[in-house]
Structures are given as structure tokens and as C-alpha cells.
C-alpha positions as a Markdown table, in Angstrom:
| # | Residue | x | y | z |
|---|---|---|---|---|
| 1 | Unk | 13.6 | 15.8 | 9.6 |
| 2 | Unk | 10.8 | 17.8 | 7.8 |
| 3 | Unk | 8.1 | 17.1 | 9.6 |
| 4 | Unk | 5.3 | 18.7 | 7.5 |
| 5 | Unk | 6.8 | 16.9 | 4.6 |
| 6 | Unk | 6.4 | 13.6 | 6.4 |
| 7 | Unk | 2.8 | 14.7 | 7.4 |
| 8 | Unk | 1.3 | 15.9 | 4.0 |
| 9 | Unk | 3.2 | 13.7 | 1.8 |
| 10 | Unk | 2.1 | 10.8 | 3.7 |
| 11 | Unk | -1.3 | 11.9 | 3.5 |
| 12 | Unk | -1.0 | 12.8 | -0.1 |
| 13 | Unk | 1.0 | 9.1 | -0.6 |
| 14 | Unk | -2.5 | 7.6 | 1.5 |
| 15 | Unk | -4.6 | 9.4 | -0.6 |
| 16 | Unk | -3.5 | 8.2 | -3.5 |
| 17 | Unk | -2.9 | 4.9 | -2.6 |
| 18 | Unk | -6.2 | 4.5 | -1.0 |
| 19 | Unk | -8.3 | 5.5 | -3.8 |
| 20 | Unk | -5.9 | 3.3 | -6.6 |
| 21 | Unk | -6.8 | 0.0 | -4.0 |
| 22 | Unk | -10.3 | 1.0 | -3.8 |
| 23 | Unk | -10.3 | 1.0 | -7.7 |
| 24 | Unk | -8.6 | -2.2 | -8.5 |
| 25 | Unk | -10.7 | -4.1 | -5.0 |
| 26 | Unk | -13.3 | -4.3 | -6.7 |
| 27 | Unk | -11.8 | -6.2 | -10.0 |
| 28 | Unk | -9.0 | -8.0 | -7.3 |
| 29 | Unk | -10.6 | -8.4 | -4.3 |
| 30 | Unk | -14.4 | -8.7 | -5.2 |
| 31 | Unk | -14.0 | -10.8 | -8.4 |
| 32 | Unk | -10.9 | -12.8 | -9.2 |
| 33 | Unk | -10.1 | -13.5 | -5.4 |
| 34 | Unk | -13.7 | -14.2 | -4.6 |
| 35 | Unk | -13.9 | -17.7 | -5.0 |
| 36 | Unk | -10.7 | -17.9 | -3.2 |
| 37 | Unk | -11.6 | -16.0 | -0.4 |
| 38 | Unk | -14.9 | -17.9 | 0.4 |
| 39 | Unk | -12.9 | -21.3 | 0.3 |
| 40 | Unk | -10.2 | -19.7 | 3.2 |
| 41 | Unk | -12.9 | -18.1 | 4.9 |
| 42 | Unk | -11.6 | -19.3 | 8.5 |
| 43 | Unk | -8.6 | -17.0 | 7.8 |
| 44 | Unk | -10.7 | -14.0 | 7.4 |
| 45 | Unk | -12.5 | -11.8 | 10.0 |
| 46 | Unk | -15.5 | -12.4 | 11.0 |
| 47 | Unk | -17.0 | -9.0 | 9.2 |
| 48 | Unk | -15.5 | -10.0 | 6.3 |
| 49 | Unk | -17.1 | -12.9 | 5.6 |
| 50 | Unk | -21.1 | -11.9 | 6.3 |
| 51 | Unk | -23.5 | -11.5 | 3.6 |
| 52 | Unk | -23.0 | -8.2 | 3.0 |
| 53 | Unk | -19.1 | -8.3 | 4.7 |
| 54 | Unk | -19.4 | -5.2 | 7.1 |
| 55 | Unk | -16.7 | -3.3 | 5.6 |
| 56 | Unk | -17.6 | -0.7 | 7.3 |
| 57 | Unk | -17.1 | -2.1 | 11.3 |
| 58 | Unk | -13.1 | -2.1 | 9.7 |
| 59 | Unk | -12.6 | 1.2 | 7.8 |
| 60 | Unk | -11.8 | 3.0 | 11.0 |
| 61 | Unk | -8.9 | 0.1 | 11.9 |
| 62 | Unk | -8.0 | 0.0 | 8.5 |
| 63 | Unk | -7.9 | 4.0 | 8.0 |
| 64 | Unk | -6.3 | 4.4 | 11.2 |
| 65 | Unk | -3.3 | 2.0 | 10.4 |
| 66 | Unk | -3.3 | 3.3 | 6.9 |
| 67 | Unk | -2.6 | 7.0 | 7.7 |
| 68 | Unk | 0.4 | 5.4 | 10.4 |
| 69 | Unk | 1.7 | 3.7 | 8.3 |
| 70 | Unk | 2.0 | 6.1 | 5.7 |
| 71 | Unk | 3.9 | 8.2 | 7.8 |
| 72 | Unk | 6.2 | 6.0 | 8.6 |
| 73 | Unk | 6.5 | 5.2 | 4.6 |
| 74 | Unk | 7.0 | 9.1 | 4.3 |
| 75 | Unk | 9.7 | 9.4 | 6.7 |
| 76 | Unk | 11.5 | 6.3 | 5.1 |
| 77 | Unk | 11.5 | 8.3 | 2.0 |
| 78 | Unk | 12.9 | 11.3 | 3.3 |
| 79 | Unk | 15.6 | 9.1 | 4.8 |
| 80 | Unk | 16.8 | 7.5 | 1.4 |
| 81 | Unk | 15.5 | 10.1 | -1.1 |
| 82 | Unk | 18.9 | 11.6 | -1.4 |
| 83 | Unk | 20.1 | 8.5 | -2.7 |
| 84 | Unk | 17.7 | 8.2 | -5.7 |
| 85 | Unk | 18.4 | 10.2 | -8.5 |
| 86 | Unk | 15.9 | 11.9 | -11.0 |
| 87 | Unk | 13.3 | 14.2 | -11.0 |
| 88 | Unk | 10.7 | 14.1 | -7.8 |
| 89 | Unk | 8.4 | 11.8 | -9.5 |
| 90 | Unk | 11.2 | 9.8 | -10.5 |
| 91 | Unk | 12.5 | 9.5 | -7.1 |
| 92 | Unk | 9.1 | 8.4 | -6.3 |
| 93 | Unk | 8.7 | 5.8 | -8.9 |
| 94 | Unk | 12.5 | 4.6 | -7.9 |
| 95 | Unk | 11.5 | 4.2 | -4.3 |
| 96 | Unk | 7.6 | 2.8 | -4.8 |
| 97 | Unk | 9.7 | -0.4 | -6.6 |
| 98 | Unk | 11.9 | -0.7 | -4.0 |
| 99 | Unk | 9.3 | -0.7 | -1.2 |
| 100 | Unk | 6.8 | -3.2 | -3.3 |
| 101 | Unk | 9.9 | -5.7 | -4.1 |
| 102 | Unk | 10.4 | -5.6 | 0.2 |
| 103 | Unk | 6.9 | -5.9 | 0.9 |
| 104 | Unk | 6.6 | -8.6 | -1.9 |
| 105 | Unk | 9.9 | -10.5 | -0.6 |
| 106 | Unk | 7.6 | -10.2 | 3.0 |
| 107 | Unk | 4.5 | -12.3 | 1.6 |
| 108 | Unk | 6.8 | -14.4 | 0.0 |
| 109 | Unk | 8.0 | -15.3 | 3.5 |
| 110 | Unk | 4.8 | -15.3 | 4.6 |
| 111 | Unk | 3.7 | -17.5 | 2.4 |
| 112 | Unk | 5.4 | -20.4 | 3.4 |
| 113 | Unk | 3.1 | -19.7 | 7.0 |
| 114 | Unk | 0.5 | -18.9 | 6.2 |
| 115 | Unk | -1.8 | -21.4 | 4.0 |
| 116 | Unk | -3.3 | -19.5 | 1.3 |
| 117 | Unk | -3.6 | -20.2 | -1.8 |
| 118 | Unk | -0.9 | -18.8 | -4.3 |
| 119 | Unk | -2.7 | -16.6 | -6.4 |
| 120 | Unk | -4.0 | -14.8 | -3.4 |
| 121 | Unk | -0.5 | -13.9 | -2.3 |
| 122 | Unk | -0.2 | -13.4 | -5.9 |
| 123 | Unk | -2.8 | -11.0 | -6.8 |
| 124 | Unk | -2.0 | -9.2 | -3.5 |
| 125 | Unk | 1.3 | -8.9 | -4.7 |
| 126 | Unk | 0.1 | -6.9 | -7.8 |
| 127 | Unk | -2.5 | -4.8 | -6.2 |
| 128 | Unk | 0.5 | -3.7 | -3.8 |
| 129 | Unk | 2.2 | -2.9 | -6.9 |
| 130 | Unk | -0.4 | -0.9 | -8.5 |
| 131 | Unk | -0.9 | 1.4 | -5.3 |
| 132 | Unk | 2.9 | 1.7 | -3.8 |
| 133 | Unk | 4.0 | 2.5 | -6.6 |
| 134 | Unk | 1.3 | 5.0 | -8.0 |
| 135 | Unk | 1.4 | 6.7 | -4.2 |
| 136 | Unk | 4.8 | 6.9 | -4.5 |
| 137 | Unk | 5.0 | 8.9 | -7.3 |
| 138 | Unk | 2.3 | 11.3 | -5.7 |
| 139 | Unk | 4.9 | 11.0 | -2.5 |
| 140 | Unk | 8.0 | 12.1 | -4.8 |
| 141 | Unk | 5.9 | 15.2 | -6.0 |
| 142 | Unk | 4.7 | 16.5 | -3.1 |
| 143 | Unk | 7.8 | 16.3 | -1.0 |
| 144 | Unk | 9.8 | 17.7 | -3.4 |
| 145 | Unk | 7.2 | 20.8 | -3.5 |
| 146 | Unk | 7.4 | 20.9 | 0.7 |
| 147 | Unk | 10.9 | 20.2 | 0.8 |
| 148 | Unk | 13.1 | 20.7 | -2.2 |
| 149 | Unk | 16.4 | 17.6 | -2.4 |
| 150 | Unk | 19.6 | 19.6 | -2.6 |
């Protein structure tokens, strides 16, 4: 296992992915879900719903499990990267879908639990789209740079 590959390009896949979600939250998450969110607002945390929501109490839970998480993501490439063909960013794109139809297949699952509306799981579904697969790219790249496929 390349461990610096895992390290950077899951910082570089974080990066990325982090700044694509910050983009679209405001369009996703601050205007078409709005309404949504206000009327499931006993499924939300309690910093989230305040008037400003305290966004800021979360970031270092939500940065923390980001950057884990993205590791993990990063060695999970490395694992299966072999067996996508292509060039890096290619690989990347390849391997963004796969992870984004498994996550999506997940809220679909969760969705029968959890009672939230359907175009919240919906528009969640296409933010994680957006930024999986757009940090995955990035991921491709940079791994391929830190650690070139055979």
C-alpha cells in the first residue's frame, strides 16, 4: 500500500470535493431544500436549525470525518484502480460513478427509514454526484502522479 498516495490523494480528493459541495450548498442546500428542511426540522441538529444555523459549532466534526473518510475513499481506490482502465483521470471518473451509484443505492435504503421527503434524498443524491465524482477525478490525477499503475 502507498501510503503517501492514500494521504495526499485523499486530501487532494477532500479538497476538491469539499469546495464542489460548498459551491452547489448554497443552490442545494440553502435554496431548493430549504423549505424542506424547515418542515423536517426535528431530524436536523440542533445548530442547524437556529437563525443563523451555527455551521460553524459542526465544521470541526464535519472536517474531521471528511478528511477520514477520504482516506479511506483513497485507499479503496488504490485497492481497485488496477481494475479500471484508462488514463488517471479516467480511472478516476470510472471509480467516482461507481462509488456515487453505492452511496446512492445506500440512501435509497435509507430511505425507506428514514422519513424524509423524496427530493431531499433526491437532491442529496445529485450533490453526491457532482462532488464524488469531480474529487475523483482530482483523486485519479494525483495518484497516478504519486504512484504511477503499472
Amino acid at each position: 500500500m502507498n501510503w503517501k498516495a492514500i494521504i495526499l490523494g485523499g486530501l487532494a480528493y477532500y479538497a476538491t470535493a469539499f469546495v464542489v459541495s460548498m459551491a452547489g450548498g448554497v443552490f442545494i442546500h440553502e435554496g431548493v431544500l430549504d423549505a424542506a428542511y424547515q418542515a423536517t426540522e426535528t431530524f436536523w441538529r440542533p445548530e442547524l436549525v437556529q437563525d443563523p444555523p451555527d455551521m460553524a459549532t459542526l465544521m470541526p466534526m464535519w472536517i474531521t470525518t471528511g478528511i477520514l473518510t477520504s482516506f479511506i475513499f483513497a485507499g479503496i481506490y488504490m485497492v481497485f484502480r488496477g481494475a479500471l482502465s484508462g488514463p488517471a483521470w479516467q480511472r478516476g471518473l470510472k471509480f467516482g460513478v461507481a462509488m456515487w451509484l453505492w452511496g446512492a443505492c445506500l440512501m435509497a435504503a435509507w430511505s425507506g427509514v428514514f422519513n424524509l421527503p423524496s427530493k431531499i434524498w433526491i437532491w442529496w443524491g445529485i450533490d453526491a454526484a457532482i462532488y464524488t465524482i469531480i474529487g475523483s477525478i482530482v483523486l485519479g490525477i494525483v495518484v497516478q502522479k504519486l504512484a504511477p499503475a503499472d
